[in-house]
C-alpha positions in Angstrom: 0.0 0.0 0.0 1.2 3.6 -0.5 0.4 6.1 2.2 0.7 9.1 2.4 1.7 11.0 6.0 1.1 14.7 6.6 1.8 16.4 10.1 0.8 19.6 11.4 -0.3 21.7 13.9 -3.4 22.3 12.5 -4.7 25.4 14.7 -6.5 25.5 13.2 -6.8 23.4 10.3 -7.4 25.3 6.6 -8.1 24.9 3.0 -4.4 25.1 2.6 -4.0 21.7 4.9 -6.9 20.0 3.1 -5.3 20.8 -0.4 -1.8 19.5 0.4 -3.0 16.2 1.1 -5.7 15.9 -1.2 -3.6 16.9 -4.1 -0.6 14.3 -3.3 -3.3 11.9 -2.9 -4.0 11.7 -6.2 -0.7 13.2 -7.9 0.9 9.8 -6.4 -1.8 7.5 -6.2 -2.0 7.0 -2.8 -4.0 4.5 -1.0 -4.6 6.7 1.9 -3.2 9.7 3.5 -2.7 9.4 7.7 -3.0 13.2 9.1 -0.9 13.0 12.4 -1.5 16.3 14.6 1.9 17.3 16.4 1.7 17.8 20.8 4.0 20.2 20.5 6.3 21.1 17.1 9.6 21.0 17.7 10.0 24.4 15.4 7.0 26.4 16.7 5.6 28.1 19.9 2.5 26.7 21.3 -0.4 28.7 20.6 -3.8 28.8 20.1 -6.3 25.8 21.2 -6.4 22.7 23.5 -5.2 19.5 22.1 -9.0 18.5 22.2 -10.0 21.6 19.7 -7.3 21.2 17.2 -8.4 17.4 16.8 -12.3 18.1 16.8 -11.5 20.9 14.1 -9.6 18.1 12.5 -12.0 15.3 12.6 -14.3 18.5 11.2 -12.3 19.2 8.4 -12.0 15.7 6.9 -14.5 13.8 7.6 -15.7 13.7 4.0 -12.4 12.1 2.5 -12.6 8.6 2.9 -8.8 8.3 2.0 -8.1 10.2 5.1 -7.5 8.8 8.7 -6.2 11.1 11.5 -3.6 9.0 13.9 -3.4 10.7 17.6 0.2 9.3 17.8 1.9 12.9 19.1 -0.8 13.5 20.4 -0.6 10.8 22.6 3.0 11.1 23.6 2.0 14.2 25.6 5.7 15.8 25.2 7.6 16.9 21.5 7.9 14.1 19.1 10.1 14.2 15.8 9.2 13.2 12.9 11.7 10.2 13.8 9.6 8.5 16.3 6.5 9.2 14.5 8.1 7.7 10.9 9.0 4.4 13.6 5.8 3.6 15.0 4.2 3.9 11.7 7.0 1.2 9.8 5.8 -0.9 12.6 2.0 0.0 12.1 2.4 -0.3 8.7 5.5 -2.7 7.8 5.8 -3.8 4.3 3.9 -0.1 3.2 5.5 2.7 1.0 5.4 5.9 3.2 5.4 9.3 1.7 6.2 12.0 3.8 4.4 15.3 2.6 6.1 18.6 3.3 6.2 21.9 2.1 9.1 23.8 1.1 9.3 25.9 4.7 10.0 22.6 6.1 12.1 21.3 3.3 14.9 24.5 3.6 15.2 23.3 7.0 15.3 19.9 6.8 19.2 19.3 7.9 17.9 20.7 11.4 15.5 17.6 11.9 16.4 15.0 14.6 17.9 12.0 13.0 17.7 14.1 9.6 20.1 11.4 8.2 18.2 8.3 9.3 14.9 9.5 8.2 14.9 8.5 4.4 15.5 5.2 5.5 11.7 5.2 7.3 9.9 7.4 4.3 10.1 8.9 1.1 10.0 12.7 1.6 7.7 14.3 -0.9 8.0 18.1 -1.0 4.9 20.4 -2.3 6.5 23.0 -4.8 5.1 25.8 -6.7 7.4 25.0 -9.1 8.7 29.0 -9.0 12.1 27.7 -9.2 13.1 28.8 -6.0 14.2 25.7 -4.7 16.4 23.1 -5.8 14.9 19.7 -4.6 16.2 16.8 -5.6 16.4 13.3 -4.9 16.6 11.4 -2.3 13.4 14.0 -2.2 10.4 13.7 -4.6 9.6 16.8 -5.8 5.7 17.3 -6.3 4.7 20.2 -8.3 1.0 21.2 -7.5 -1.0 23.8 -7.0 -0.8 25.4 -3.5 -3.2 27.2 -1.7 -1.2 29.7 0.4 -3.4 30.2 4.0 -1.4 30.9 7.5 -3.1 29.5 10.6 -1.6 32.4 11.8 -3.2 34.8 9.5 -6.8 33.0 10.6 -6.1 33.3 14.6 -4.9 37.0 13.9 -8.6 37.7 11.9 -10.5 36.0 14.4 -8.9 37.8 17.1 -9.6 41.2 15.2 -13.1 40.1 14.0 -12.3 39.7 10.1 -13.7 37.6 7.8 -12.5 34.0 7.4 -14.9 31.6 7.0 -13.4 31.2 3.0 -10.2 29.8 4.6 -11.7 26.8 6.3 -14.4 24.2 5.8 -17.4 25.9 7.2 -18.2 23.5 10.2 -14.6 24.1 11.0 -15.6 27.8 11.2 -18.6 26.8 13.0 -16.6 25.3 15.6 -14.2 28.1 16.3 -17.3 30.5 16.4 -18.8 28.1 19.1 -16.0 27.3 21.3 -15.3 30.9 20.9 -11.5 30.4 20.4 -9.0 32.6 19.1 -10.8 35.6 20.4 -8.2 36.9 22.5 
């Protein structure tokens, strides 16, 4: 089976999330994709919602793809997990399978800074989402994937909802629902 495996923080989770994995999905012909939420990244600072949220939103936000599964690996660890650990548990989840590792080209540039960077294309092949603007010189061991991006900031989204812009065209709708009800990101 091929699978595909796309990380994130996902807080909260956007169009720009749902169209990275949905587009390798069928640029590769994957069998599935595996969305694994991160506790805490190892590159960013912990903002935003509870654990619980970010995974409801989740759950939200792709219910309706049946090649989708969310694995609460990280989230489970309850402490910063690298992409190492997380690429181990799933060769043993998964052993025999072709894992594709989706990332963008933010996490690409930095790549060498990873824990075990050297160890990791043993465990995965690394598929990096380009806009193909020649910015970047991927090559192998990495597959370059050139596909249409949609560029949206989780960051941009808690900053609008915290000044009460529109946003609801940046995230599936009960996603926006959600945020609206819990009332999060408001301060």
């Amino acid at each position: 089976m091929k699978i595909g495996v796309f990380g994130g923080t996902f807080d909260p989770v956007h169009n720009g999330h749902i169209n990275a994995f949905a587009e390798t999905y069928i640029a590769l012909e994957l069998d599935k994709v595996i969305i694994v939420p991160t506790f805490i990244s190892p590159f960013k600072k912990q903002t935003g919602s509870t654990d619980r949220h970010r995974l409801n939103m989740l759950k939200l936000a792709v219910k309706n793809y049946d090649f989708a599964e969310i694995d609460t690996f990280e989230l489970d660890q309850q402490k910063v997990t690298y992409t190492y650990d997380t690429l181990n548990y799933l060769r043993e989840k998964y052993p025999g399978d072709e894992l594709y590792f989706i990332i963008g080209t933010d996490h690409f540039i930095s790549f060498d800074k990873w824990a075990n960077a050297d160890k990791l294309h043993d465990l995965a092949k690394f598929v990096v989402l380009d806009r193909n603007d020649g910015l970047y010189n991927v090559k192998p061991p990495f597959i370059k994937l050139n596909t249409n991006i949609v560029e949206v900031s989780s960051t941009l989204i808690r900053e609008r909802f915290k000044s009460n812009t529109e946003v609801r065209h940046l995230m599936h709708e009960q996603v926006y629902g959600y945020i609206k009800e819990q009332r999060l990101y408001e301060t």
